[in-house]
Structures are given as structure tokens and as C-alpha cells.
C-alpha positions in Angstrom: 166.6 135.4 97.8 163.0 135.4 96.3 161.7 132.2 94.2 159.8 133.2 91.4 157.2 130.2 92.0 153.1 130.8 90.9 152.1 131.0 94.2 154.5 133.7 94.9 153.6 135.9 91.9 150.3 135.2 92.3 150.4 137.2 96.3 152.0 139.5 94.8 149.2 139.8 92.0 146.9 139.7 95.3 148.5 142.7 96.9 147.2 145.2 94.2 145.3 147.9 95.5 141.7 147.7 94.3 140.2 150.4 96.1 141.2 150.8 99.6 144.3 152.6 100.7 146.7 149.0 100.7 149.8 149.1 98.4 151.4 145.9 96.9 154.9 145.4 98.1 157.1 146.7 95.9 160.3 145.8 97.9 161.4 143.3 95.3 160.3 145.6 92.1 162.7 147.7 89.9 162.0 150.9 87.9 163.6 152.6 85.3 165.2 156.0 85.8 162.2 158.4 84.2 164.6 160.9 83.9 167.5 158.9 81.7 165.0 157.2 79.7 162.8 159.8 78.5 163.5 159.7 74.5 161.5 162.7 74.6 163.3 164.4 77.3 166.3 164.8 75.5 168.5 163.8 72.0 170.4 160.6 72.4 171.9 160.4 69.4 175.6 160.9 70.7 174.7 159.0 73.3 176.7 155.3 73.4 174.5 151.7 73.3 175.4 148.4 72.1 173.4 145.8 69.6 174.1 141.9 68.9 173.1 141.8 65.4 172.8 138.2 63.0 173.5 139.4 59.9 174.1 136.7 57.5 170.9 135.0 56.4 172.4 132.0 55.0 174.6 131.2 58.1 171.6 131.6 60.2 169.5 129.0 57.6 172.6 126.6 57.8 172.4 127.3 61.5 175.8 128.8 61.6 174.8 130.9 64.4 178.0 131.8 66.0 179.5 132.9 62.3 176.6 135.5 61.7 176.9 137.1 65.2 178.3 140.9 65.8 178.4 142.5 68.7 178.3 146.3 67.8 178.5 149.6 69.7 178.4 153.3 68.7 176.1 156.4 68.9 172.9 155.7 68.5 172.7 157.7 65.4 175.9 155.6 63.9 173.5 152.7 64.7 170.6 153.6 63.4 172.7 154.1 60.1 173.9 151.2 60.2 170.8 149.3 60.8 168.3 151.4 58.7 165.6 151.3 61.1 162.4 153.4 59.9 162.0 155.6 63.3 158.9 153.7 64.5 161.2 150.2 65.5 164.2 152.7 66.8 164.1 151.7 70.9 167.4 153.3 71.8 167.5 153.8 75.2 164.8 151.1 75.7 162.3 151.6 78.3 161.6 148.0 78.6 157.9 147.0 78.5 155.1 149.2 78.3 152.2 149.3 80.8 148.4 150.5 80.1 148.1 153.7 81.4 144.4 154.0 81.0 144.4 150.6 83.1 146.1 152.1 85.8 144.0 155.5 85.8 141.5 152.6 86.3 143.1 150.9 89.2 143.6 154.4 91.5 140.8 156.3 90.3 140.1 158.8 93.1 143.2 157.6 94.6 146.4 160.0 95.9 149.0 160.6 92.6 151.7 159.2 94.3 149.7 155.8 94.0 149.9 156.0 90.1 153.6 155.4 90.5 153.0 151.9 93.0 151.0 150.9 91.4 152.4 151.1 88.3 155.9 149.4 89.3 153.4 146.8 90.5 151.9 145.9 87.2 155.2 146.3 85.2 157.0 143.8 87.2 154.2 141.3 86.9 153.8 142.1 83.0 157.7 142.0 83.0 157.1 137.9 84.5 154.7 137.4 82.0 156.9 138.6 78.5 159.4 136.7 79.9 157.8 133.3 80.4 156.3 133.9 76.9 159.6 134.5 75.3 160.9 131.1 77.0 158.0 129.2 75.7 158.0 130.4 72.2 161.9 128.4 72.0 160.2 125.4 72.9 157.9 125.3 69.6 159.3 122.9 67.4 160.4 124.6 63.9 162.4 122.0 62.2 159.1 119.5 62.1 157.7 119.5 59.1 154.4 117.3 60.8 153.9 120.0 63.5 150.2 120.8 64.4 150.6 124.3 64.9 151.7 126.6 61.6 155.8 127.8 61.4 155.8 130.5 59.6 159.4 132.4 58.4 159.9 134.1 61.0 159.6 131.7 63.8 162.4 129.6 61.2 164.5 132.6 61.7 163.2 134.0 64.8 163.5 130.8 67.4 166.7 129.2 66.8 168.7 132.6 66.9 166.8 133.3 70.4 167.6 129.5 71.7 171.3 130.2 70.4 171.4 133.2 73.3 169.5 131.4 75.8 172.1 128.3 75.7 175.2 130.1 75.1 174.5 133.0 77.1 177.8 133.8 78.1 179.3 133.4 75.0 181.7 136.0 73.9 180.9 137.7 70.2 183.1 140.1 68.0 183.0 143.4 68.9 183.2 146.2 66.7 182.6 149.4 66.4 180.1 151.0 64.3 181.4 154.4 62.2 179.5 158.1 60.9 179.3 156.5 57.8 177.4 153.3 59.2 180.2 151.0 58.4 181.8 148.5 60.7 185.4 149.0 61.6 188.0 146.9 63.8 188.0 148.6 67.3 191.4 150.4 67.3 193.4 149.2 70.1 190.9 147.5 71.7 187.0 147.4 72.2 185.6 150.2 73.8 189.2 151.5 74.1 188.4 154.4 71.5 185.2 156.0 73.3 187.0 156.5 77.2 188.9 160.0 76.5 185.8 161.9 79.4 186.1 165.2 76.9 184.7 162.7 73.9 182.1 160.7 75.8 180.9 163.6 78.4 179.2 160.8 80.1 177.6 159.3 77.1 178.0 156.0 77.6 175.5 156.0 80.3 174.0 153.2 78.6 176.7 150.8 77.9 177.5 147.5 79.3 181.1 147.9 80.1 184.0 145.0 80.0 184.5 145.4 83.6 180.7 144.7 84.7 179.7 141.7 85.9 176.9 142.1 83.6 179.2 142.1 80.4 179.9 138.4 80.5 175.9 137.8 79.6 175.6 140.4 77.3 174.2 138.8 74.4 170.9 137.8 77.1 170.6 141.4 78.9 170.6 142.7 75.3 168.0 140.4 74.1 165.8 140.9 77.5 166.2 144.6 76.6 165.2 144.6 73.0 168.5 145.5 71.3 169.0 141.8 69.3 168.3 142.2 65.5 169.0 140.1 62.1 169.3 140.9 58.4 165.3 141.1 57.5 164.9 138.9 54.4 162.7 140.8 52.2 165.2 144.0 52.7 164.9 146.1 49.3 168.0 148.9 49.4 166.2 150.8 47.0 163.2 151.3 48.9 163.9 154.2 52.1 161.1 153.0 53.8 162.6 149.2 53.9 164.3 148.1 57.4 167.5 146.4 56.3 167.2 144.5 60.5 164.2 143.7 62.3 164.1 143.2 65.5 164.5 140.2 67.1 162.1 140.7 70.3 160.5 143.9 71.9 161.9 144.6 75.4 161.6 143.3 78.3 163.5 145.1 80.4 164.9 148.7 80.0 168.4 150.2 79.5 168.8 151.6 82.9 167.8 147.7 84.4 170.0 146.3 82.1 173.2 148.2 82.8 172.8 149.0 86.8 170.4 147.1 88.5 170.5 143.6 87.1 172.8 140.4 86.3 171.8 137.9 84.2 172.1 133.7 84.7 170.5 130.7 83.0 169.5 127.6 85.0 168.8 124.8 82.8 167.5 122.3 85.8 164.6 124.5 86.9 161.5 125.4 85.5 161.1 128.5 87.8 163.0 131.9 88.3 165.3 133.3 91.5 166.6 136.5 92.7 169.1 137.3 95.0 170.5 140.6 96.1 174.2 141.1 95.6 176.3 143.2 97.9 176.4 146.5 97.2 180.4 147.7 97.3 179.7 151.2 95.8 181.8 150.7 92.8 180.7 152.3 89.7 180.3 148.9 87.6 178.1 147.0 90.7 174.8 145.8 89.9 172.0 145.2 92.6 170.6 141.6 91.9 171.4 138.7 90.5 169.0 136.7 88.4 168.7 133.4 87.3 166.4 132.4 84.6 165.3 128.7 84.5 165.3 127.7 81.3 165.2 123.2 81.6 164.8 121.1 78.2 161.7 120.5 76.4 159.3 118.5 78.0 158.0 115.5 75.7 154.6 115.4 74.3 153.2 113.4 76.7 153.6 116.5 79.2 153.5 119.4 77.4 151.7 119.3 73.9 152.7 121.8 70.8 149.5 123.6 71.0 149.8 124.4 74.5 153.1 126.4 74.0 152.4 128.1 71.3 149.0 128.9 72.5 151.0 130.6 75.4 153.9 132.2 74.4 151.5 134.0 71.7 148.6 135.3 74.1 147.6 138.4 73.4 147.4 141.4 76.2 143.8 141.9 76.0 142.0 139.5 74.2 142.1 135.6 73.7 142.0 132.4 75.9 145.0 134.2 78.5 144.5 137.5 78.8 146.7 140.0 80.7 144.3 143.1 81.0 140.8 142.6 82.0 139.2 144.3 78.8 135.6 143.9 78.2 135.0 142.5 75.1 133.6 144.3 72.4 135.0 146.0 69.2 137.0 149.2 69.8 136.7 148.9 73.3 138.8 150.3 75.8 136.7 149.2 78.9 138.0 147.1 81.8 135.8 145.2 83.7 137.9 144.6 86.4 140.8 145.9 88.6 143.1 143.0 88.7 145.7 141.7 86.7 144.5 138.4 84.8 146.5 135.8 83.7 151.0 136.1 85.0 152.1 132.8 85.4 151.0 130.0 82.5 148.8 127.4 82.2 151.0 124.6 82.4 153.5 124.0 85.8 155.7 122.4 82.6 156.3 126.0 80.8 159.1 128.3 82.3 157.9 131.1 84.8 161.1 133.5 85.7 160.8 137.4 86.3 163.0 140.2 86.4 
């Protein structure tokens, strides 16, 4: 069992090679599959994913959450119909989040190739702890009040409640249906999932599914928001305009496919303000994930403990730049310099925010 506490992250941060021959422990640090996540490896558009999608913008205003949910699975291509996605914000299979490469070329400069790929897993996981910590603190702004000192704009009206909704009600089960060739939702006929298990059909396609007989599937709606695959109706959709999204997405990923589906299992805590990780027993059964993870996720603190301005200022810090930076850039315009070869800012400012990993 590992307890994601700052000090803990913050050895880890330690552990990062910065010149010599040492290599952080990556014992406790996933990767994706390189060779099943590639979108440019191969087409995926018959392969099989799944989507929670809010898409009735008056039940979300009138907080009708649960009414506006779907859950939705098809081909990726039947998805992308059905969503109308531009192909810049398509993420299907997700790759979860996205680490400098040029800082990494920084890092293990000189160095042997097969530290690249330590490295690399290294940074990810601690840039994985940081996303997620932001994402926790940006439910915690307060949207409803009108007298708040730091601006709401639309989207955090639209954007935080439906992300709080998943966070609480995790294990929630949605709707299911299935998505058609012509982009239409249909009833599942017999039963969810039912339609897409003949082998000469699928051929393996449904690689990236979350099946009903995973552990994994009764948290579904949280793996697929961790993993980027959570979207709503965008209000400003015009049908007559191709280049128009009719969703946006709700957050960018966290996590990848292959994580979502094989390695992980997701669990909320809501009397903890840090993170664990235990490893499950491994039975060899297709459907068995490798660890179980429990986000914290506690209530609110008050005022007196943790002001407005100090959540927001965190769960929107930028990478780079700013007051908590992840990257040591230099500063200057257009620069791509790094001044240093550590990691800057993982855990946050405050031991009142959330810090969980992945």
C-alpha cells in the first residue's frame, strides 16, 4: 500500500536523475501500452470505446444531472458521428497526459536511450499527481455565489457541478446505449454490450472497453472522466456550421485507455485529503486489474482555511509559467529553455487542497 502524502511525492520527485547514472523508482509507476495507443500506429475507427455524455443543457442548468446523463458505446467512428468532434479534440484511445519531450531530452542529455523511457514514466506519474489534484480543487470553487472574489465564467457554471456530480456519485449506474452508423442512439438490443460479443464482429476490438464484468465497470463514470472521455452539449453549437463541435469536452485526460481498462480501479474517500494505492491480487483472469485506488476527495474546507483565491489559483496553474509552475522554463517570450532539471511544483500549496495520484 503506498500513501500518496507530500512528503512521499516529493522523494519520489527527489529520485530523478539529474546527471549521474541513479534512476527514480519506478516500482509504483504505470505506463501505457505504446503499441495499443499509438493513434498513429494504426486506424481505430472500428475499434470499440465508451463516453458518458450530458446532453441536455437545461437539465444540467436546473441541475438535473442524473436526467441529462448517457452512457454511450460504439466504434469510434459511430462516436465521433455522434458527437461531431472537429478532429483536433477527437482522443479516442486516449493516451492520458502528455509529457515534454524536449524537457526530457533535457533531463538525460548524454545519457543511455533506455533512460528516456525512466525517466519519462517518472515525470508522467508525478504530472499525472499534479492534473489530478488540480481537477479536485477546481470542484471546490464556489459557482453558485454571485459575491465570489474570483471571476465564474460559463463554463465553470457548466463545467464544475457536472464534474462534482461524478466525483460524489461515482458509482452511480447511467443508461447505456449504443451509438449507430448513422450517429443515432438506439436501445441496446437484448442487453448492453450484448450486441458487439459475436469474436468474428469484434476481432478483438473492444480492446478498449470497460466491460460489465470488471471490477472497474462499477466506477465507470470516474475512470472515464480521469481518462478524458466525459463531454456535454456545447452551448454555442451552430448545426449549420461543419466546423462547430456539437460536445466539448468535459476535462483532457488524465490517465490513458490502456490504465483505465487493465491496470487500475477507481474509489473515492470523502474523509481524506490525501490519495492511496494498494496492489490487488493478480488471479489471471481476463477482466483483473492491478491496483486499486482511492482518491480522497473530503468537503470543502471553510474560508477561514482555505480562501477562494487560493483554489482557483491552483487548480488553474499553468505548466510553465505563473506563481506554480510544473516545468522549470526560463522566462522569456517564445522560449523553450529550461533552467533546471527537476520537476517544480507536484503537490499544492495548501495541506487543505486534495493530493491523490494514479
Amino acid at each position: 500500500m503506498v500513501l500518496f502524502t507530500p512528503e512521499h511525492l516529493e522523494s519520489f520527485k527527489s529520485q530523478i536523475p539529474v546527471g549521474n547514472d541513479t534512476v527514480a523508482d519506478t516500482s509504483s509507476v504505470t505506463t501505457v501500452s505504446p503499441k495499443a495507443l499509438d493513434n498513429n500506429a494504426q486506424n481505430f475507427d472500428d475499434y470499440y470505446f465508451q463516453v458518458l455524455v450530458f446532453d441536455d443543457l437545461e437539465k444540467i442548468n436546473n441541475k438535473q444531472l442524473d436526467q441529462s446523463a448517457k452512457l454511450l458505446y460504439g466504434t469510434r467512428k459511430q462516436l465521433t458521428n455522434y458527437l461531431r468532434l472537429s478532429e483536433s479534440n477527437q482522443s479516442f484511445p486516449s493516451s492520458g497526459v502528455e509529457v515534454d519531450r524536449d524537457f526530457i531530452d533535457h533531463i538525460v542529455k548524454g545519457k543511455a536511450h533506455h533512460k528516456h523511457s525512466n525517466v519519462k514514466g517518472s515525470v508522467r506519474f508525478l504530472l499525472q499527481t499534479r492534473k489530478l489534484s488540480q481537477l479536485l480543487a477546481y470542484t471546490w470553487i464556489d459557482w453558485e455565489n454571485e459575491n465570489n472574489e474570483t471571476e465564474i465564467s460559463l463554463k465553470d457554471k457548466i463545467e464544475i457541478p457536472i464534474i462534482r456530480k461524478i466525483l460524489k456519485r461515482y458509482n452511480k449506474e447511467f443508461d447505456t446505449y449504443r451509438v449507430n452508423d448513422k450517429g443515432e442512439i438506439i436501445s441496446p438490443d437484448p442487453y448492453p454490450y450484448e450486441d458487439i460479443k459475436k469474436p468474428e464482429k469484434t476481432a478483438e476490438k473492444d480492446f478498449f472497453l470497460i466491460k460489465p464484468e470488471s471490477v472497474c465497470y462499477e466506477s465507470i463514470s470516474l475512470a472515464l472522466l480521469l481518462c478524458g472521455q466525459v463531454y456535454y452539449k456545447n452551448p454555442n453549437y451552430n448545426p449549420s456550421d461543419e466546423k462547430s463541435d456539437k460536445f466539448i469536452l468535459l476535462s483532457d485526460s488524465i490517465i490513458g485507455h490502456f490504465q483505465m481498462v487493465y491496470e487500475f480501479q477507481f474509489t473515492i474517500s470523502w474523509d481524506r485529503f490525501i490519495g492511496e494505492g494498494t496492489e490487488l491480487f493478480h488471479s489471471g483472469l481476463e477482466h483483473t486489474v492491478l491496483s486499486k485506488m482511492t482518491i480522497g476527495y473530503p468537503p470543502r474546507p471553510s474560508e477561514f482555511n482555505l480562501k477562494q483565491t487560493q483554489i482557483r489559483d491552483w487548480a488553474c496553474a499553468k505548466d510553465y509559467e505563473g506563481q506554480f509552475p510544473f516545468y522549470p522554463m526560463e522566462k522569456g517570450e517564445n522560449n523553450k529553455k529550461f533552467y533546471s532539471k527537476k520537476v517544480q511544483r507536484v503537490t499544492p500549496p495548501s495541506t487543505y487542497l486534495p493530493l491523490s495520484s494514479v
